[in-house]
C-alpha positions as CSV (number, residue, x, y, z in Angstrom):
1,X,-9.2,5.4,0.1
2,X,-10.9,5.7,-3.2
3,X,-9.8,9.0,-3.8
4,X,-5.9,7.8,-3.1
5,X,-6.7,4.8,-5.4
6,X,-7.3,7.5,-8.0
7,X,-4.4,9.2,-7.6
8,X,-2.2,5.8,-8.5
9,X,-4.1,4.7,-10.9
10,X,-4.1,8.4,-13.4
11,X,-0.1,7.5,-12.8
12,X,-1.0,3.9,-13.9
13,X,-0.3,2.0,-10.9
14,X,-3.6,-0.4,-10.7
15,X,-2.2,-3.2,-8.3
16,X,-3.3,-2.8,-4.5
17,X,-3.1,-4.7,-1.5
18,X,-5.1,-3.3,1.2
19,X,-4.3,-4.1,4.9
20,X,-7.0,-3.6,6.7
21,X,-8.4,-4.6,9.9
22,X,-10.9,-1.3,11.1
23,X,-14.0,-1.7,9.4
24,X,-12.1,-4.3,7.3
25,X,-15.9,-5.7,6.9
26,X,-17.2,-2.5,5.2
27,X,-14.2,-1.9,3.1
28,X,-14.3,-5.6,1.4
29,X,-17.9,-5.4,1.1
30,X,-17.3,-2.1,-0.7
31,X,-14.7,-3.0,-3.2
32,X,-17.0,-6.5,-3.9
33,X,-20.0,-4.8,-4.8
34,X,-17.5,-1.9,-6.5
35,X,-18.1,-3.2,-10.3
36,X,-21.8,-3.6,-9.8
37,X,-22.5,-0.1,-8.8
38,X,-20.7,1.5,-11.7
39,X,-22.0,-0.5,-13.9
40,X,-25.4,-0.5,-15.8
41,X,-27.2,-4.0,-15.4
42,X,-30.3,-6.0,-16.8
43,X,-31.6,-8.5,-14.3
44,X,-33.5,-11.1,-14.8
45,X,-35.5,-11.7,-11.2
46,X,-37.6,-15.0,-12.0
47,X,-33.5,-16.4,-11.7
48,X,-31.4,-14.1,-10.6
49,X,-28.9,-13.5,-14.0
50,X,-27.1,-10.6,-14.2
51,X,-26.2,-9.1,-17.6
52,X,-23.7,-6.1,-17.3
53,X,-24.3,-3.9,-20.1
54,X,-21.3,-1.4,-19.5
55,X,-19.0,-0.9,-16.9
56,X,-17.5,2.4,-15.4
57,X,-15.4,1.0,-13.6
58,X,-11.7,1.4,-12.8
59,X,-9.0,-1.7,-13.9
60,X,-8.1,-2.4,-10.3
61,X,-6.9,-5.7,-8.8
62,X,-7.2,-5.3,-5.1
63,X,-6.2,-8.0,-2.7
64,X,-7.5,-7.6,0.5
65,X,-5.2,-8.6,3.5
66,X,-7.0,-9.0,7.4
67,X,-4.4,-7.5,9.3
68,X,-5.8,-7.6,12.2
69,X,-7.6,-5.0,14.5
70,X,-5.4,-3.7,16.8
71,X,-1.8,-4.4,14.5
72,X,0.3,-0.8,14.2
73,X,1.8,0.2,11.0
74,X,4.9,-2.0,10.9
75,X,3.7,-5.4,11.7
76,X,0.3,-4.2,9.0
77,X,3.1,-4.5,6.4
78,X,5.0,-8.0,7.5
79,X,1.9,-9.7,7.5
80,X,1.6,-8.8,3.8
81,X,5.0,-9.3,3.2
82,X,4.0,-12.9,1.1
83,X,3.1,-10.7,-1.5
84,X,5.5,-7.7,-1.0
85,X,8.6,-9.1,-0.8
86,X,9.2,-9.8,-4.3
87,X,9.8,-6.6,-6.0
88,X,9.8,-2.7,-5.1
89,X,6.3,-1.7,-3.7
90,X,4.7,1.9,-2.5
91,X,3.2,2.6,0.5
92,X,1.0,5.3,1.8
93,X,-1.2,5.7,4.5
94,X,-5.1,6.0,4.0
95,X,-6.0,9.7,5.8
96,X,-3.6,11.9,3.0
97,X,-4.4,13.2,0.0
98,X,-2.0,15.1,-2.9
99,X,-1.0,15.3,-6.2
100,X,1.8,13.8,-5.9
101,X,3.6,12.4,-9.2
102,X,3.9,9.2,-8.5
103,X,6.3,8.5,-11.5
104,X,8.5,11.3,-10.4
105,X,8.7,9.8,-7.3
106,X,9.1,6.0,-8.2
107,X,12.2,7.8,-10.4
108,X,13.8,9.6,-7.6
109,X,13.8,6.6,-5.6
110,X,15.2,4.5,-8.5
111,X,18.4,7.0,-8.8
112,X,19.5,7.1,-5.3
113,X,19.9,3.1,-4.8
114,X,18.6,3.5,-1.1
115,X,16.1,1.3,0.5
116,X,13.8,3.3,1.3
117,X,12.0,6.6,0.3
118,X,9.5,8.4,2.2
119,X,7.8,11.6,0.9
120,X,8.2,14.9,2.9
121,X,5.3,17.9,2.7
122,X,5.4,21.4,4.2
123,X,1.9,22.0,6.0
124,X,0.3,25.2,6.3
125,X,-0.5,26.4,10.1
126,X,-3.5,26.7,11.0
127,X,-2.9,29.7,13.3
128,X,-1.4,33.0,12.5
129,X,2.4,33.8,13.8
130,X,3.2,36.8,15.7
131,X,6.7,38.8,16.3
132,X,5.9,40.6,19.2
133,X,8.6,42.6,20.8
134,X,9.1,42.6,24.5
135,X,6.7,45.4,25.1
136,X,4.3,43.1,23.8
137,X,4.0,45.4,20.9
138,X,3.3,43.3,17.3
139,X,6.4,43.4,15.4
140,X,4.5,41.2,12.3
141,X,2.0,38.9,11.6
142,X,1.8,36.0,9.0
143,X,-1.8,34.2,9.0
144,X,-0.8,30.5,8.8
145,X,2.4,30.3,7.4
146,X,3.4,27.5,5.3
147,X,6.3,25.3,6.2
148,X,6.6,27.1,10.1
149,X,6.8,23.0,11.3
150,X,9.6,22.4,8.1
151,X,9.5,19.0,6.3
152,X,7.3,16.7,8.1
153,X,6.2,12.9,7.1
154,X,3.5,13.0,4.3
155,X,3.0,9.1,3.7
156,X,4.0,7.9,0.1
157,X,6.6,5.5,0.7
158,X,8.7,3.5,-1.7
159,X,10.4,0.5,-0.6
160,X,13.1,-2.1,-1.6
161,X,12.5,-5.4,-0.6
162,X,15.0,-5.5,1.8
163,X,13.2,-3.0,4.1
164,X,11.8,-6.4,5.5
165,X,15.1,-6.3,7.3
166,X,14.2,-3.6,9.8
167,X,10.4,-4.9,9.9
168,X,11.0,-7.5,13.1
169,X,8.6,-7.8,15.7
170,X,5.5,-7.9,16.6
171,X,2.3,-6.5,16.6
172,X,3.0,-3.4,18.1
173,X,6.3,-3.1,15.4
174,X,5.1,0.6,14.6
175,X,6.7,1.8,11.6
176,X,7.6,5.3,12.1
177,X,9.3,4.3,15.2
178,X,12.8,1.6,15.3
179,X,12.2,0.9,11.5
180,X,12.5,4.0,10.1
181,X,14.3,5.5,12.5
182,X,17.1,2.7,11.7
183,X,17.3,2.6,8.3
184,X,17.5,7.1,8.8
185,X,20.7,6.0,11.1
186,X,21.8,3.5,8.3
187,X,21.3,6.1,5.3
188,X,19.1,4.2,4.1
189,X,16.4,6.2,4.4
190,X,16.3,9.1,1.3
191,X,13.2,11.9,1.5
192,X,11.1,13.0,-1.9
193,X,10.5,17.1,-1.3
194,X,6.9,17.3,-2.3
195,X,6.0,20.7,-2.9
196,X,2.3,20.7,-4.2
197,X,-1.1,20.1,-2.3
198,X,-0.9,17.4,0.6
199,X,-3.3,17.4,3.7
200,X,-4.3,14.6,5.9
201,X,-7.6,13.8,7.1
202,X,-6.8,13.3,11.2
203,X,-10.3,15.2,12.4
204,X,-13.9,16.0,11.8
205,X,-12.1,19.4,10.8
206,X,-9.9,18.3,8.2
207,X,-12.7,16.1,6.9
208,X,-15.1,19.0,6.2
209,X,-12.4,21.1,4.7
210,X,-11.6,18.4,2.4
211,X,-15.4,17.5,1.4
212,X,-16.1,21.1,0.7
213,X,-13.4,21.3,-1.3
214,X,-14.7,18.4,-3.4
215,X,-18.1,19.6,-3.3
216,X,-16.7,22.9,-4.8
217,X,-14.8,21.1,-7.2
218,X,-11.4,23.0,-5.9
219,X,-9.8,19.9,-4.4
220,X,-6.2,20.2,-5.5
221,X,-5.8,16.6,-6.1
222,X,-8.5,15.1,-8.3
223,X,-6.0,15.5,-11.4
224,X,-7.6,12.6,-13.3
């Protein structure tokens, strides 16, 4: 989550609301500790007072929003949609990671006048394709090619306020599902091509990947 925090903020987006509900506890009790850990501090323990002598860190303002536990991805967003609803507002999921240009993509969805846009990423396979011939003899072979699955949903929404229209429902109102899936049938629904680094973080798998690639310091999208 941190890391996609990043990522708005270098494009100078430092407004969040969080929904959260799965180890909502750990991720509020992370972000209210957040400026005293990256700060350097004198404390006074005969009373307690704090004097912060610098500060590292970022200019976020985070609202938290309980969501619930078991809430899917649609009715997430209507229960934050008191402080949505206003004006244009991103979304993204928190298991993705890019280096996306968030301008460039705020931009692309101010010139087509849609409701909706929702960022589109070619994966690389994670097994190698063969062209075998019907001897069984091996025509080719291409290790992992990229984009064999074609344009697949990456996360990184933007949204027009009236996308509340096709939120309706309840709990189990899952996003990806009637909502988007409407306003696609409505043309409302407009995809950003997104042709740099993007991988999720689904599995233990993709999880080490992505740690050793920040341990390394090769991971594509730190680009603050």
């Amino acid at each position: 989550m941190w890391h996609i925090m990043k990522l708005y903020s270098f494009h100078g987006f430092n407004d969040f609301v969080i929904l959260v509900g799965y180890k909502g506890y750990y991720i509020k009790e992370y972000f209210y500790h957040y400026y005293l850990h990256n700060s350097d501090v004198r404390i006074d323990v005969s009373n307690g007072d704090i004097e912060y002598l610098g500060s590292r860190a970022e200019p976020w303002k985070i609202t938290l929003v309980d969501t619930g536990l078991h809430t899917m991805t649609g009715a997430r967003i209507n229960k934050a949609r008191h402080l949505l609803e206003a004006d244009p507002f991103m979304l993204t999921y928190g298991d993705g990671l890019a280096d996306i240009d968030i301008c460039r993509l705020v931009s692309y969805h101010q010139s087509h006048g849609k409701l909706a846009t929702v960022t589109s990423s070619q994966i690389e396979g994670r097994f190698g394709a063969l062209e075998t011939l019907e001897s069984g003899l091996v025509k080719s072979f291409s290790e992992k090619p990229r984009g064999e699955q074609g344009w697949i949903n990456a996360g990184f929404f933007v949204f027009n306020p009236g996308v509340f229209h096709y939120l309706r429902g309840g709990d189990d109102l899952v996003l990806e599902q009637h909502p988007l899936k409407s306003m696609a049938n409505d043309g409302e629904l407009m995809t950003y091509h997104h042709h740099g680094f993007w991988k999720p973080c689904d599995s233990l798998w993709d999880k080490k990947v992505l740690e050793k690639m920040w341990d390394s310091q090769t991971a594509a999208w730190r680009i603050w």
